[in-house]
N, C-alpha and C positions, 0 to 999 in steps of 0.2 A: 712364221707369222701366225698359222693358224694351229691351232688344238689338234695332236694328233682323236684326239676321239669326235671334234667337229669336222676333221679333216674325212675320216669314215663315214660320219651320217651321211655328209655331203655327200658321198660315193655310193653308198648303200641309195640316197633318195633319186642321183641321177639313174640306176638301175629301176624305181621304182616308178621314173617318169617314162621313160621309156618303154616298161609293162606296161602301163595305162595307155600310151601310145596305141603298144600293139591291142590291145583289149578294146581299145579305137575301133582299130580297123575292123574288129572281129563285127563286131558290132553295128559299123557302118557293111559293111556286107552282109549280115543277116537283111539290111532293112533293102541294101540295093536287089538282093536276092527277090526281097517280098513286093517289087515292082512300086517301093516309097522311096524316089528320087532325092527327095527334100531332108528327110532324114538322113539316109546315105549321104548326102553332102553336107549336112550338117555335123556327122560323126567321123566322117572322112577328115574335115578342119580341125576338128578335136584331135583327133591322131595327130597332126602335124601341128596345133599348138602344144603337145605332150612333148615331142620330139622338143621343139625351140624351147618349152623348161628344161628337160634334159641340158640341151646346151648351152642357154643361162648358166646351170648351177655347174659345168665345164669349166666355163670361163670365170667364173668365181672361183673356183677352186686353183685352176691357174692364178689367176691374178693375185692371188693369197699366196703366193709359192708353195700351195700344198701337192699332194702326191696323188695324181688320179688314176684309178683303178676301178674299172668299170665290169659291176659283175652279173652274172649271167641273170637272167631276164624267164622268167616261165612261161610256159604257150599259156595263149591267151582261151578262154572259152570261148568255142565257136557255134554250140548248137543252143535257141534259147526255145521254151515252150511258147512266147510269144510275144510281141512287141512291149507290151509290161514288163516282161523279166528281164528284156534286152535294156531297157532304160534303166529299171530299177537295180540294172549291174551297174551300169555310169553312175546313178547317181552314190551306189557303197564307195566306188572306187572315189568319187572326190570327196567323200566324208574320210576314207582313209587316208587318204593326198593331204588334206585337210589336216588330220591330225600330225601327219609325217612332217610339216610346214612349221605348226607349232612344236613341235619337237626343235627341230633346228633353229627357230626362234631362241627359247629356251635356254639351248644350249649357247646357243653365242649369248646371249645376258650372265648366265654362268660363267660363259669364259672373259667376257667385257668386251668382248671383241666386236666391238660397234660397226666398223666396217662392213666385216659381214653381215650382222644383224641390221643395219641397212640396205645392205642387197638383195636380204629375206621379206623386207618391209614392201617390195615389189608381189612377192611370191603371196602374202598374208593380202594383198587386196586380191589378187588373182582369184583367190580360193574364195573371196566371198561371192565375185561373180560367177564362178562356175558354179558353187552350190546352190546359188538362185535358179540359174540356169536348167538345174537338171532337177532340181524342186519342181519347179514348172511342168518341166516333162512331165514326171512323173503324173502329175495332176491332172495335166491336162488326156495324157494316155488312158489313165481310169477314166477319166469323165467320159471322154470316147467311146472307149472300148474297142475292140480288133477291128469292128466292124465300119467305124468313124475315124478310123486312121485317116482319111484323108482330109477330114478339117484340121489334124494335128498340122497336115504337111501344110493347109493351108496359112494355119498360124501364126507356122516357121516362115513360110515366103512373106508372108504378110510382115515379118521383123518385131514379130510379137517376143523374141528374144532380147529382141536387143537391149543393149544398157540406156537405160535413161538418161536424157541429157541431164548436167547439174541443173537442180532446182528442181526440176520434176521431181517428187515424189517425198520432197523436203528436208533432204539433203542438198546442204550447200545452193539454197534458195536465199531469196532475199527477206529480211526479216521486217 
């Protein structure tokens, strides 16, 4: 049922969900390290939402009766110069994720294979929220600076993350 070369992306992107994972954790441990609880738990759930893409794009490839083969995964970076570089790795990595999404988009329109490129249609709203997500970081890290880390974490508890409810923001509002 699926493209042996959609059947690869898919395998190649579960490995690459699962580096982001681990690059998670690395990352939420530099911040628990740096005594920013809030951040640490905000990167620690990134790591385990990494992980549940990874197993998304499993069970898609199962369900396609394709052939899963999951390949090895590279250490994650552990040491960062400072809460800046440690965000601004998150936010390369979902610009990369990001493009790796539209790839497999792509290719299932190439292959017609609308199934999957519905199941991808899940993955392509996911990437907009996380790239708002880690936009923000970044932004709000600079505005900071190492030193104002903790009104970031204040921010973050605050749910200054979070996704807007519909209508807010004038998306899917009333007209």
């Amino acid at each position: 049922m699926i493209s042996k070369k959609l059947n690869t992306m898919l395998n190649d992107q579960v490995g690459n969900e699962l580096a982001a994972s681990h690059q998670y954790v690395a990352i939420a441990t530099f911040f628990d390290q740096a005594a920013l609880p809030v951040l640490a738990k905000h990167y620690y759930a990134q790591a385990l939402e990494e992980r549940d893409h990874a197993m998304r794009l499993v069970k898609i490839v199962l369900d396609m009766d394709g052939t899963l083969k999951i390949p090895a995964v590279p250490a994650p970076q552990m040491a960062f110069k400072d809460s800046l570089a440690a965000v601004k790795l998150a936010l390369d990595s979902e610009v990369r994720v990001t493009a790796q999404i539209n790839a497999l988009v792509d290719q299932a329109v190439v292959d017609k294979d609308h199934l999957i490129k519905h199941a991808l249609d899940w993955f392509v709203n996911e990437q907009r929220e996380e790239l708002t997500s880690a936009t923000t970081l970044v932004q709000m890290v600079k505005r900071a600076g190492e030193g104002g880390m903790f009104f970031v974490e204040t921010f973050i508890k605050d749910g200054g993350l979070a996704e807007p409810a519909a209508g807010a923001g004038g998306e899917g509002g009333a007209a």
